[in-house]
Each structure stands twice: as structure tokens, then as C-alpha cells.
N, C-alpha and C positions, 0 to 999 in steps of 0.2 A: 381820873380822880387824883385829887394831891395823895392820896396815900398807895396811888399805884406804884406796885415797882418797876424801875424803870433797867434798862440792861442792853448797855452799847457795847456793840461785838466788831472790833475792827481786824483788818489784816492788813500787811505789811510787807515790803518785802524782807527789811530789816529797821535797825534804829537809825539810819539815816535818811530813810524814806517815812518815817513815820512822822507825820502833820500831826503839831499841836499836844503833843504825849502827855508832858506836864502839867497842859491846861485841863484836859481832858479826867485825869486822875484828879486835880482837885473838885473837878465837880462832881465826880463818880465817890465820893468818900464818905457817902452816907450808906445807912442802911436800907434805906428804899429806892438807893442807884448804885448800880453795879459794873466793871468795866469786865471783859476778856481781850486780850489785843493776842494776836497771832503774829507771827515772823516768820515768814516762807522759812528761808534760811538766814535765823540768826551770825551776826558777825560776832567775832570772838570777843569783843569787849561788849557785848546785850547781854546783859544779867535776867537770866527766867526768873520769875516772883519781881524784881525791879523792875523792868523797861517792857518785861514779855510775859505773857502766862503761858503759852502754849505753841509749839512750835508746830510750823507745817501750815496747812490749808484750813480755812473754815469749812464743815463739810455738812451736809444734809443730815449725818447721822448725828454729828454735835449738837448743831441746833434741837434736832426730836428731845436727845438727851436733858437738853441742859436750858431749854425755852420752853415755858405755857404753850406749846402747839394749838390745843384746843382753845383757846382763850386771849392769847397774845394776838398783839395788832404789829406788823413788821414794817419798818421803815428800810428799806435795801435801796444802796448806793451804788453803783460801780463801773465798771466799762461790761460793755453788751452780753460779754461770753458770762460775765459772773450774773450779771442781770437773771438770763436768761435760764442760768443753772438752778439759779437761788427760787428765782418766780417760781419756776415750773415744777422745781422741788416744793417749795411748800404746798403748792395748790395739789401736788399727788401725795403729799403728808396731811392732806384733809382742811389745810387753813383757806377758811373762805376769802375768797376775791376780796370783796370789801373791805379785810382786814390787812390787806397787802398793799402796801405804796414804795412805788420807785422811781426811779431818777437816773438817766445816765452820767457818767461823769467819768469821761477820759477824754481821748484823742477823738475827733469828730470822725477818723477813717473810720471806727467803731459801730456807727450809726448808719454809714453808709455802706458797710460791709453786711449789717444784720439785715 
């Protein structure tokens, strides 16, 4: 529904691997969209609160924390191993199938390795 809130959760490995930041934050700038971006390991010039919110990994217990578990619909992106952590984590955090959509997206070795 248009008055759903909406909440893009990216990771990183820092600010020069981070695809599109800028753009991303200006569409996240309302009150019913929201951004988290993570930075494995931040470089010295990524300001937390500017370019990062949260340092380290996106983990199974953040999302419970900090996402509608029972109610949210997950859109997951990534290469196989994060796939795999992400899917399998929420469906044993109770989110049903149906509410879970993903996508590979890295290196094809990835595909052929899973």
C-alpha cells in the first residue's frame, strides 16, 4: 500500500564499494522509507551517521530486531552464501515463503558452486 513503510537494508564492504549511496538516501528521505547501510570494514574517511549506519555484517538477529518479522514481505539480493543465510534465516524466524523473494547477484562461480 502507498502508505507502507518501506526499509532498504544494504551492506558493503566499505564507501567505495557502495553502488549508488547518494541516490539511494535521497529516496530513503521520507518518513515511510527508510535506509540502514552496513560497512563490513569501514575506511578511515566513511563517516557512521553520513555514508554508514552501522558497522560489520547484516545479521539474522538485526533484521528480528529491527524488521516486521511477522508482517514484512523481504526482497534479498546477493551472492549464494548470503542468499542462502538470509532465506534460511528468515523462514526459521517464522517468515513465510511467500513473503520472501530473491535474486542472485554476483559472480556466476556462485551459482555453480551452491
Amino acid at each position: 500500500s502507498p502508505a507502507a513503510t518501506v526499509q532498504f537494508v544494504h551492506a558493503s564492504l566499505d564507501g567505495s564499494t557502495h553502488a549508488m549511496a547518494s541516490h539511494v538516501r535521497s529516496l530513503t528521505d521520507g518518513h515511510t522509507r527508510r535506509s540502514t547501510v552496513f560497512y563490513e570494514a569501514p575506511r578511515e574517511k566513511d563517516t557512521l551517521g553520513r555514508d554508514f549506519d552501522a558497522e560489520g555484517r547484516i545479521t539474522m538477529s538485526w533484521l528480528k530486531q529491527n524488521t516486521p518479522i511477522n508482517v514484512a514481505d523481504y526482497f534479498v539480493c546477493g551472492p549464494a552464501g548470503f542468499l542462502r543465510t538470509f532465506v534460511q534465516g528468515l523462514v526459521g524466524a517464522g517468515v513465510e515463503r511467500d513473503r520472501i523473494h530473491y535474486e542472485h547477484f554476483g559472480p556466476a562461480d556462485d551459482v555453480l558452486a551452491a
